[in-house]
DOGUDREN-117990 format. One record per residue: x, y, z of N, C-alpha, C in turn. Coordinates in steps of 0.1 Angstrom, whole numbers, plus 5000, padded with zeros to 4 digits. Example, Ala and Ser with C-alpha at 12.3 -4.5 7.8 and 13.67 -1.06 7.14 Angstrom:
BEGIN
513249435078512349555078513249675078;512849785071513749895071512950005079;
REM end
This chain:
BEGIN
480551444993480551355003479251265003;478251344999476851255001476751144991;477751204979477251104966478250974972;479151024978480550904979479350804992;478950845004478150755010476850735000;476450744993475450664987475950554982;477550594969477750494965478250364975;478950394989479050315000477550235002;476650305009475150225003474750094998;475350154985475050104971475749904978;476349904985476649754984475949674995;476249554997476449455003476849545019;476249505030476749555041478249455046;478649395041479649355042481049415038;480249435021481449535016481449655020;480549795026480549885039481649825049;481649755054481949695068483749745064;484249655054485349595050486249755048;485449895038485949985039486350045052;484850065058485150135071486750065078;486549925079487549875085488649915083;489049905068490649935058490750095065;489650205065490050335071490350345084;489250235096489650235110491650155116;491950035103493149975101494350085095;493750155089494950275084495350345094;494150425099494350525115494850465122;494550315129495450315140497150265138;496850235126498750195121499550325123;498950435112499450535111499550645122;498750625133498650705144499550655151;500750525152501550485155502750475148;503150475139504350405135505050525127;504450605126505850735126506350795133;505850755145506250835158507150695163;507250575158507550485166509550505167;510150525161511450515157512050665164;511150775165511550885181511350825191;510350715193510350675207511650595210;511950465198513050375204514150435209;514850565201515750595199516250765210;514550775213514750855221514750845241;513250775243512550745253513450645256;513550565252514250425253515750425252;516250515244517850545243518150415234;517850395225518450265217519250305206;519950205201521250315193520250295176;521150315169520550335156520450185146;521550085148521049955145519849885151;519849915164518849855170517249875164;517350005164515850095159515750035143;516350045134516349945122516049815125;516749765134516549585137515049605135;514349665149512849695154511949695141;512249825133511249845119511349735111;512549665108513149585100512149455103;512149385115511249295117510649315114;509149435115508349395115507749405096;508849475093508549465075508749355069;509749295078509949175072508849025075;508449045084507548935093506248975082;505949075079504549115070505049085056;505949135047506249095037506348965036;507248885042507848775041506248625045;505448695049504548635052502748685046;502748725036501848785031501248625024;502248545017501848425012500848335021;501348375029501348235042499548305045;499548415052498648495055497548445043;497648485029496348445016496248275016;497348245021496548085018495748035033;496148105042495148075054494048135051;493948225045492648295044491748225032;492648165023491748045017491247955021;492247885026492047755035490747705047;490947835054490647845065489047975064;489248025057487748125057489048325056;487948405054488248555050488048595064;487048585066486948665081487848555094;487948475099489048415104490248495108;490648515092492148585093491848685096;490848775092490748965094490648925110;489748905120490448855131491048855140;491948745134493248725138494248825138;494148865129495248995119494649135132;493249135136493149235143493749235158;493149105165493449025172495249035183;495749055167497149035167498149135170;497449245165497549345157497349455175;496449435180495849445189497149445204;497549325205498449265212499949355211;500049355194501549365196501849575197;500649645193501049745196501049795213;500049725218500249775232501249735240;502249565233503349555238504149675231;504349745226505149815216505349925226;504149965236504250115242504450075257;504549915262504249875273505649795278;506749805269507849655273509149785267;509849755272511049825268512749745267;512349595266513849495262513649495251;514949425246514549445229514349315225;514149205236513849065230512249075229;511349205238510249215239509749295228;509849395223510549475212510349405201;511349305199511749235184510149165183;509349065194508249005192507449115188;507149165199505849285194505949355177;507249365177507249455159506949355154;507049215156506749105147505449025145;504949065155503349035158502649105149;502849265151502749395141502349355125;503749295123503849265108503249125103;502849045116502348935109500748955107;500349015114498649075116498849105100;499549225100499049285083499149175071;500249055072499848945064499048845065;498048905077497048795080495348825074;495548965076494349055075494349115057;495649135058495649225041495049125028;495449035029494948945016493348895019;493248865029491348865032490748945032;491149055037490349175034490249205013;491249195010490949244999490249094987;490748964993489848904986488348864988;487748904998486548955006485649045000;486249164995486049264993486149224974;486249154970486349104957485448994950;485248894964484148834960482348904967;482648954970481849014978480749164971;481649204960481549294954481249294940;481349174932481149064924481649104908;480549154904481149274888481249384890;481449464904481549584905482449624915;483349504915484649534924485349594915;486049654904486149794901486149894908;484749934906484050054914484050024930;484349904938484449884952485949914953;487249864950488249854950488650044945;487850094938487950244941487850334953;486250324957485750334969486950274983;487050154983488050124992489150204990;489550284983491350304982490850464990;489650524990489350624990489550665009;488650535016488950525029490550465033;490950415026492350395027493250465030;492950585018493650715022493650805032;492350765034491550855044492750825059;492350685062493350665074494950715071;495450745060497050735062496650875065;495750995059495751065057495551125073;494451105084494151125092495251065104;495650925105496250825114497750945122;498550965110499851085115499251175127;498151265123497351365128496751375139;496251245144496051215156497451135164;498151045159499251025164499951145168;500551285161500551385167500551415181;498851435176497951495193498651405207;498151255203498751175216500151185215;500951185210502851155214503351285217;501951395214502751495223502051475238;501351395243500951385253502451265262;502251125257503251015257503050955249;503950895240504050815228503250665235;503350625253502350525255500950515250;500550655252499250705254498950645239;499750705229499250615219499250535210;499750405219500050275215499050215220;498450245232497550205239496050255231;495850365226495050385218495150355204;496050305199495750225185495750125189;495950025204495649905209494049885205;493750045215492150035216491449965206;491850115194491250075182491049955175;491749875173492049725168491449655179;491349665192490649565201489149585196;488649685198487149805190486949705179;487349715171487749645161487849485154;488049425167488149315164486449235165;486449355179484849275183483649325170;484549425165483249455153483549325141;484449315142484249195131483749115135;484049015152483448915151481548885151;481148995156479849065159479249065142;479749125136479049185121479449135111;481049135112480949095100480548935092;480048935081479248805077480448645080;479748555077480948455075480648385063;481848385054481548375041481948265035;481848195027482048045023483848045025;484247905026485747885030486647905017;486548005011485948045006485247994996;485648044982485147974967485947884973;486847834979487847704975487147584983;486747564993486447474993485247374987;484647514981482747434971483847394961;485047384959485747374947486447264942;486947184959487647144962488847174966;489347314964490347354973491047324981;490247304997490647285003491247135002;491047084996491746914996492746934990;493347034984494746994973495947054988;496447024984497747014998498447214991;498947225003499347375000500247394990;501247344988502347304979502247294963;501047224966500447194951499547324948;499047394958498447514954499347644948;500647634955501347724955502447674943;502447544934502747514924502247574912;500747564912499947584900500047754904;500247804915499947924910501547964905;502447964910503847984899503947944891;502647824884502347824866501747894861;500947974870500248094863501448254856;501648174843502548254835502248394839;500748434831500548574830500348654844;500248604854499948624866501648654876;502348624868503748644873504248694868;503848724852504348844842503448984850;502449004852501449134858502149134870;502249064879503249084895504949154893;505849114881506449154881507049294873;505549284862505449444854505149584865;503949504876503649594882504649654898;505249584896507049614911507149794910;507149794896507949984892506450084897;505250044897504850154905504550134915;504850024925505150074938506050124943;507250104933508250174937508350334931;508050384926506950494927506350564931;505450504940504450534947505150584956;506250484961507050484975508450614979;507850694968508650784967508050894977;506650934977506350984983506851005003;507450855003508150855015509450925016;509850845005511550855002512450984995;512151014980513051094974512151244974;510851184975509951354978510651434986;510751345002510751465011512251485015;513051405009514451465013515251525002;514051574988514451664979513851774988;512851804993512351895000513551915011;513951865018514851875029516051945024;516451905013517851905007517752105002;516452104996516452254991515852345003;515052325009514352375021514952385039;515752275036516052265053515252145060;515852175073515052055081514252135089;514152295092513452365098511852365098;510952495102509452455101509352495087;509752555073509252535066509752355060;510852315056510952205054509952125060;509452095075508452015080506952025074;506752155072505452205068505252175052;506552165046506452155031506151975028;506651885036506851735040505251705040;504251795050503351805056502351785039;502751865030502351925020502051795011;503051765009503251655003502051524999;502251475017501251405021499651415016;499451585023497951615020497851595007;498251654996498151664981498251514983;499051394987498551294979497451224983;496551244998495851155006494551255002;494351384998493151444997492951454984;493951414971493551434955492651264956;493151164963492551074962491051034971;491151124980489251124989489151234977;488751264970488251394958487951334946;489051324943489151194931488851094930;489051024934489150844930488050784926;486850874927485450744921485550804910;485750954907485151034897486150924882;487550954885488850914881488250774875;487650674885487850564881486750514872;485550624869484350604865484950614849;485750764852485650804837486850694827;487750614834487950504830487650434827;486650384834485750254831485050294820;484750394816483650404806484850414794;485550434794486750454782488050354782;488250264786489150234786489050044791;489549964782489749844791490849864800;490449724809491649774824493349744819;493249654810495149714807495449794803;494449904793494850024788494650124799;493850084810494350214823495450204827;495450064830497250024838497850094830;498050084820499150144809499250274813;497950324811497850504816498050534826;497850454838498250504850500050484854;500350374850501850374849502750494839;501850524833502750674825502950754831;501450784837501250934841502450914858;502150834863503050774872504650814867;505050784857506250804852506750944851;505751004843505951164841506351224852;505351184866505551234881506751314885;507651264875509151304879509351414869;509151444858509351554848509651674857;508551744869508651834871510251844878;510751734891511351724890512451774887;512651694870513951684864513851854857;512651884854512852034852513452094859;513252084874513752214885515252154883;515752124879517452044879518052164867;517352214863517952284851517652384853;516952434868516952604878517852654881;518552754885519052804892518752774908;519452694916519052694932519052864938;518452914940518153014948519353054963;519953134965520453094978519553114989;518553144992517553185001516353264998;515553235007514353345002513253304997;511953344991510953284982511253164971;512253254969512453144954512953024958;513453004967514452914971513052784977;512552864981511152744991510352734980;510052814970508952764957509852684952;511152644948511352554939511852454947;512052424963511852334968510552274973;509652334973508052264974507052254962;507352314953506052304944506752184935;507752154928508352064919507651884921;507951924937507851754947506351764951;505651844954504151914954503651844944;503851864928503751804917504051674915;504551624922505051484917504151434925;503651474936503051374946501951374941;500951484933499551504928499651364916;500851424906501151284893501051154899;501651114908501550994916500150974918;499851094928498450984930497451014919;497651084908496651044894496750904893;497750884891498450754884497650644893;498250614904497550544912496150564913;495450654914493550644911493350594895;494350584883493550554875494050364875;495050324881495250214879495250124891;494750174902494650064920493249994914;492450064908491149964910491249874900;492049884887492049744874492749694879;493949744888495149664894494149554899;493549554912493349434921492149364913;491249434902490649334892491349274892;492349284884492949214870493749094881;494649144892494349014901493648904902;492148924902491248844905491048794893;491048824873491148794867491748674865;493048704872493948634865494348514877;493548524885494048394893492448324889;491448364881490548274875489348244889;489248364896488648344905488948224916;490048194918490348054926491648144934;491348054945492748114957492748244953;491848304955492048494954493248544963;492648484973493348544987494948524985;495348404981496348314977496848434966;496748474959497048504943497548674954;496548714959496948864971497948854972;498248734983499348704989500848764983;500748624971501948664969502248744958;501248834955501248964946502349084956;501249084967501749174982503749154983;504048994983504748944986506148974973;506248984961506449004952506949184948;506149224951505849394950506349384962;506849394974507049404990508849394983;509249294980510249274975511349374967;510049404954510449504947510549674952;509549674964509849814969511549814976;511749724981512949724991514249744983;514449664970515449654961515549804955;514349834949513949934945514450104954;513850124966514650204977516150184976;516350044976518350044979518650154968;518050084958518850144943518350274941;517350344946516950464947518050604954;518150484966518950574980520150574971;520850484964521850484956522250634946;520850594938521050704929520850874938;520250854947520350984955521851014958;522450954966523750974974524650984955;524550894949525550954935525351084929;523851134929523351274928524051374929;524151344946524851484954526351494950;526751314954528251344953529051364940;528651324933528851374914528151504911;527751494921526851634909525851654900;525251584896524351534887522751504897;522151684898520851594901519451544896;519751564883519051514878518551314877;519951294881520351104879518651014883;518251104899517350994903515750974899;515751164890513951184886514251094871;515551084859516051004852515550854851;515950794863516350674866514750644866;513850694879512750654881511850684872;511850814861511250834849511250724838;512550644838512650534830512150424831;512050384848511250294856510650274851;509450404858507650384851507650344837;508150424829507950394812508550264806;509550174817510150024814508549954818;508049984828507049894833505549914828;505350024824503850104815504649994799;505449984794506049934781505549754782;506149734796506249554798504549544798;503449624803502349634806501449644795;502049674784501049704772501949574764;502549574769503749404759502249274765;502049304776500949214783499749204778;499249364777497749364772497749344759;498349344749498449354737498449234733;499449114739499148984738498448874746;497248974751496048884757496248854767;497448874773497948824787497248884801;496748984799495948994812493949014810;493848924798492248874798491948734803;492448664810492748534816491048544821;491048414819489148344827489548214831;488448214837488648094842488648004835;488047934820487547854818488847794808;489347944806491047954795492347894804;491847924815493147844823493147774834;492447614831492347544840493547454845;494847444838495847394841497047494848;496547644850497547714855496847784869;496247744874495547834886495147704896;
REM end
């Protein structure tokens, strides 16, 4: 812990600020929004389309607007939007625990989701220029407090929603209000950004959002990189209702779910600088990607092994081969992800040539948001064919193939120069 605050230290108090923040932004999201879908459906009595409508908005309003969000934050300045995004953010969860129509409802989830596309792409292109040749090593560091909040945020949500689920809406209100004044107070204000010493700001949005869907390689990396978020996102999805499916919905199934989580939010506060060091000293960043999208891939091996077990009908064996297989996959995941989140959001910045960072975020966020959603359908798909055919091996198959289609498109990339992009090589595509 002491070496991890030194290397925190080690920066710009801006770049300090920007982590703490991403871990204070995780806690209060996550101290809210797993508990939010027992409240509608319970407190509120709302039926089961409705409660989808609710979540639905507000993923949609944050995905769908992630673009919109990075080019304000070009346009207009980095801190502006973080802000706003807190600002916003601020607003719509205490309407969340304070209004009970569903026309009041639909705004607040929507408010929700537009903050994170206001705040997400400044923050991380902030944190990029800010961090200069060692955003690498910052963009490690950041993923570390990152975790920290998903990891923590459930845990205190907990505590309050067993008190009233208001109690804490109103307290991740707090937080984000807390929050907002620390930005406007501390945090620095930083040029509009690179774009306007650039001229940036004079090209009309259209035309910015032109040149960057000519940035070939930059749309080849956004769409190689779709398969490990979808991946990643398993940890939500096919982890815990393989757990459920062998385990039950009882306290060991909850406590095994519980499991999951920790292994993936504490390998990465443990991990992630050491991980990303010994990378850097070995490897250029497409050949991590590469490695991190394998090992990402494999995640599922264990898996596809327990498919060739015998299911247990009860007893020890029956809870070891429903927790440890998915236990495993979640640790492979987040290897994968520590060796390749921090060349990921370089190679970002690479490849938009240091221009419209925030912009390039956007619709990276926006792109991958996409791909997780399609990705889940066809996931949930291969689950439900699993059970009903019989075959369960089909979905650790399917998503084993994934990672190794997109780790394959990814070395198709690095191999043909496509993700060493500078600025000076592509003045007509950025």
């Amino acid at each position: 812990m002491k070496g991890l605050l030194a290397q925190v230290r080690s920066y710009e108090r801006s770049v300090q600020l920007l982590m703490v923040n991403q871990f204070t932004i995780n806690l209060g999201f996550y101290m809210l929004m797993p508990y939010l879908a027992a409240h509608l459906s319970g407190t509120l009595g709302l039926s089961g389309w409705v409660v989808g409508l609710v979540l639905g908005v507000r993923n949609f309003s944050q995905q769908g607007m992630f673009l919109v969000g990075g080019t304000l934050a070009d346009r207009l300045g980095y801190k502006p939007m973080i802000v706003a995004g807190c600002v916003l953010r601020t607003v719509g969860f205490a309407a969340l625990g304070l209004v009970d129509s569903l026309a009041a409802l639909l705004a607040a989830s929507a408010a929700t989701g537009l903050a994170g596309a206001l705040f997400n792409p400044a923050v991380r292109a902030y944190l990029a220029v800010d961090a200069g040749e060692r955003r690498v090593e910052a963009f490690a560091l950041f993923n570390v407090f990152y975790q920290a909040g998903i990891l923590l945020g459930p845990l205190a949500g907990m505590v309050l929603t067993g008190v009233d689920f208001r109690v804490t809406c109103l307290v991740a209100a707090a937080i984000f209000a807390l929050l907002s004044i620390v930005q406007i107070r501390a945090l620095p204000a930083r040029r509009k950004d690179v774009e306007q010493e650039r001229g940036g700001a004079r090209e009309s949005v259209l035309a910015q959002w032109r040149g960057i869907l000519a940035n070939r390689p930059f749309l080849l990396f956004s769409a190689a990189m779709i398969g490990s978020y979808v991946l990643t996102f398993q940890v939500y999805l096919s982890l815990p209702l393989e757990v459920r499916r062998l385990g039950g919905d009882g306290e060991f199934g909850t406590a095994a779910v519980a499991v999951l989580f920790a292994v993936s939010g504490l390998s990465t506060i443990l991990g992630q600088t050491r991980v990303t060091a010994w990378c850097k000293a070995r490897y250029e960043p497409g050949q991590a990607l590469v490695r991190g999208l394998v090992v990402m891939a494999l995640a599922f091996v264990p898996l596809l092994l327990a498919t060739a077990v015998p299911v247990p009908g009860s007893g020890a064996g029956r809870w070891l081969l429903a927790a440890l297989p998915p236990s495993l996959a979640a640790l492979l995941l987040a290897v994968g992800t520590m060796i390749a989140y921090p060349f990921e959001m370089d190679t970002i910045v690479r490849l938009s040539g240091d221009r419209l960072v925030a912009t390039h975020y956007g619709l990276y966020n926006t792109v991958c948001g996409i791909g997780i959603t399609l990705g889940n359908l066809l996931t949930g798909a291969a689950l439900d064919t699993a059970r009903s055919a019989g075959m369960p091996a089909l979905p650790w198959i399917s998503l084993t193939a994934l990672g190794l289609a997109c780790a394959a498109a990814l070395y198709g990339l690095h191999a043909a120069g496509r993700l060493r992009a500078l600025p000076e090589q592509q003045p007509a595509t950025v």
